[in-house]
N, C-alpha and C positions, 0 to 999 in steps of 0.2 A: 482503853481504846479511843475513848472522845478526845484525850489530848494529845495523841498522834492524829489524830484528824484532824483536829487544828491547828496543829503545828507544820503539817502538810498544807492548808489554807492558804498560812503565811506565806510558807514558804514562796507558793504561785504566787501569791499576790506581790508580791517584794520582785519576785520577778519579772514580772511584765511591767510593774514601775518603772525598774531600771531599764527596761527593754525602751518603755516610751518615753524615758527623761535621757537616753540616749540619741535617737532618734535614728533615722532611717540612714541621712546621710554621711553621719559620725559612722557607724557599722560598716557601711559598704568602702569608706575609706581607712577602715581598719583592714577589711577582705583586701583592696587592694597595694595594701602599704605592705602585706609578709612578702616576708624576706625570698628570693629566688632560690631553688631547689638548686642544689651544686648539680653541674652540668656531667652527665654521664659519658665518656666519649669512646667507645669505641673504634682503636683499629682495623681498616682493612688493606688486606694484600691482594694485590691484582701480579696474576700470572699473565705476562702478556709473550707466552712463547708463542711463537708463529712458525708454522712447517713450512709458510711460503704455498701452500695450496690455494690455487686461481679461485676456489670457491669462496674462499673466504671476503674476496671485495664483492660478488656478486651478494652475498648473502646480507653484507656491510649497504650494499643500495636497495634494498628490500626492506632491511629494518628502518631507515631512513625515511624510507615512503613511505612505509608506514607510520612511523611514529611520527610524522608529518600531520598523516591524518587524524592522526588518534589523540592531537596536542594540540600544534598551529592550526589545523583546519576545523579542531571543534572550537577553541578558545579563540579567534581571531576572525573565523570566518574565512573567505574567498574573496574579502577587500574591493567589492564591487563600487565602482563605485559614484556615490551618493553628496546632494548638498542640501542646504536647508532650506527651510521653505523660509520665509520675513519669522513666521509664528504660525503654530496649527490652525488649521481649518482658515487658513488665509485665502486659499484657492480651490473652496470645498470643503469635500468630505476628506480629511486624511492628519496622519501627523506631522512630527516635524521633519522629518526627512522624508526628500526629493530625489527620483530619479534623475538621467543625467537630461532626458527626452521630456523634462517636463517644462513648461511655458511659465512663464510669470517671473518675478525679483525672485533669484534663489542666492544664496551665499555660500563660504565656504567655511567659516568659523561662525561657531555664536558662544556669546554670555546670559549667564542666568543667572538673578539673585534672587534667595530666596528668605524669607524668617518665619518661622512657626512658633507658636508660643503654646506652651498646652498647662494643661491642671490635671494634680493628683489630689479629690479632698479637697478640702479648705485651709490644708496645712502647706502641700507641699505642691511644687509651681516649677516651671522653668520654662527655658528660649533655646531656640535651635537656629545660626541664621550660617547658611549656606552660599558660598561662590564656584560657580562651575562655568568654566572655558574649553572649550572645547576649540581645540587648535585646529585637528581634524573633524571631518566626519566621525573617526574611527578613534578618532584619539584626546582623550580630555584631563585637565586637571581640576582637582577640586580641593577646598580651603572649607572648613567645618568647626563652629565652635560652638557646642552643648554645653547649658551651662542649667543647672540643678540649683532650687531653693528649695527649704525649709523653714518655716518660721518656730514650729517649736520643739525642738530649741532651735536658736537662731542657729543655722550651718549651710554652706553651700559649695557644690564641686563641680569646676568645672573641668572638659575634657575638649583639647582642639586637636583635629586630623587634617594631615595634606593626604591626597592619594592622585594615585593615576589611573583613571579609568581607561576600559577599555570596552567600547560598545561594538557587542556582538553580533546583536540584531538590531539592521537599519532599515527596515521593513516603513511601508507606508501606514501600516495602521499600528506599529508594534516598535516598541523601542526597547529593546533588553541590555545588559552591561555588565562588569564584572572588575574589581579595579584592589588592587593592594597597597598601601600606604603604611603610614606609622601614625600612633595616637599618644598623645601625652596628655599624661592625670595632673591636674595641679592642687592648691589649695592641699596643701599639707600631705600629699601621695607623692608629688615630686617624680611621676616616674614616665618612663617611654618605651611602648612595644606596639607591636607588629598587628597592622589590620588591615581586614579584607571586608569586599561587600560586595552583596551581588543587587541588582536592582531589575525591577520591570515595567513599562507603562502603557498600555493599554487604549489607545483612543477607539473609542466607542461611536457617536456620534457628536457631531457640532451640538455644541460646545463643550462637552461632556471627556471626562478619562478618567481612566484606576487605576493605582502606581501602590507601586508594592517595594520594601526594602528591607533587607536583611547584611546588618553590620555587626563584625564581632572585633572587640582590641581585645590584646592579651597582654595582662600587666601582670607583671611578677605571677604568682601559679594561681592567676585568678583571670576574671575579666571583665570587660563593659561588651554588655549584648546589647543591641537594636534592633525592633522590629516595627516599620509601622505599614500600615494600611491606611490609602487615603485618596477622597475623590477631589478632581477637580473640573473646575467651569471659567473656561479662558474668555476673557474679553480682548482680543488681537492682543499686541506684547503682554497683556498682564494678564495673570489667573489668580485665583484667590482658590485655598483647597481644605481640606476639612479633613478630621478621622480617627482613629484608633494608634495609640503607640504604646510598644511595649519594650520595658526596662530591666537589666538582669544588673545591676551594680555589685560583683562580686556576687553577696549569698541575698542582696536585698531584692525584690522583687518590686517596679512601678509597674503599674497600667494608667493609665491617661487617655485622656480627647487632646485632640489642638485643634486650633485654626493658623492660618497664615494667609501670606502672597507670597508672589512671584515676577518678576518682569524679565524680556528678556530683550536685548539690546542687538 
């Protein structure tokens, strides 16, 4: 009995060695380096006989308006429309977006650059620095590269995204978004798939906001998740923000603080 229990011992032990002389970031770039699952494709047939019955174009403008509503009018909004303020709380109490009736410098594009840097532990570190332009009101691009350390063992991965957002709520206290892009893994992943994110931000009072984000890429049959939670305190163009971020690297799991800035041009 004793030396199956201790040969059990081992066994654990030998395991989590190699689990921590592997380290976090070598694992999760293993989740995302397998191989893509052969693509399954199904056939379909569309019967498109038509009797020629009048009802069918009425019924054809119905589902339109509908699916208008039930798509373009949730996803896009009613394109009201809106410009910026210089920076929040420039003119008050409110955020960055201005109706058309309001007084003061307002604009119709802005830039934002952002970098946050956070820690996992004493081992594991990284940098997140962001560019977002927003062409329209309604309409923005954005340039993202996350980038992952490890010191033991030395390793690190990083991941850059373009997307195009698309801000749905241009609300005075309320700024919400939703945008689809593509991400690539580099540092020995080598790979490129498809991401979406939805975002939220909150202004509360001068000088004060909560911004919330949720980002997923899909690499080969795995992913990079993003989560973070984070407040901020604007000094006219620049804020400086703080808070909680959460990491899904294939099957690895970070949590982390950051801080950063932000300025906006």
């Amino acid at each position: 009995m004793k030396p199956k229990i201790t040969l059990s011992f081992a066994l654990c032990y030998l395991f989590f060695n190699f689990c921590a002389a592997q380290g976090k970031l070598n694992r999760a770039k293993e989740d995302l380096s397998g191989s893509s699952s052969s693509d399954t494709r199904s056939e379909r047939s569309w019967n498109d006989d038509s009797d020629g019955n009048d009802s069918v174009g009425f019924f054809d403008d119905v589902f339109i308006e509908i699916a208008y509503h039930a798509t373009v009018g949730i996803f896009f909004g009613n394109m009201e429309t809106r410009y910026f303020y210089q920076y929040p709380y420039a003119n008050g109490s409110h955020g960055e977006y201005a109706f058309l009736e309001e007084d003061g410098a307002l604009k119709r594009s802005q830039l934002l650059i952002s970098n946050t840097v956070f820690a996992s532990g004493k081992e594991f570190y990284g940098n997140d620095i962001k560019v977002n332009f927003r062409v329209l009101p309604i309409l923005g691009l954005e340039a993202n590269h996350l980038h992952f350390f490890e010191s033991r063992p030395d390793s690190e991965l990083g991941i850059s995204s373009f997307m195009l957002n698309f801000y749905r709520v241009r609300e005075k206290y309320v700024t919400a978004f939703w945008g689809v892009g593509a991400s690539y893994v580099g540092n020995g992943v080598d790979e490129t798939g498809f991401a979406y994110q939805v975002g939220l931000e909150v202004f509360l009072n001068a000088p004060f906001s909560i911004s919330s984000l949720w980002k997923q890429s899909l690499i080969n049959n795995s992913s990079v998740d993003e989560f973070t939670l984070q407040a901020k305190y604007y000094m006219k163009r620049f804020a400086i923000h703080g808070g909680y971020r959460h990491y899904q690297l294939g099957s690895v799991t970070v949590n982390a603080l950051g801080v950063g800035g932000e300025y906006r041009f």
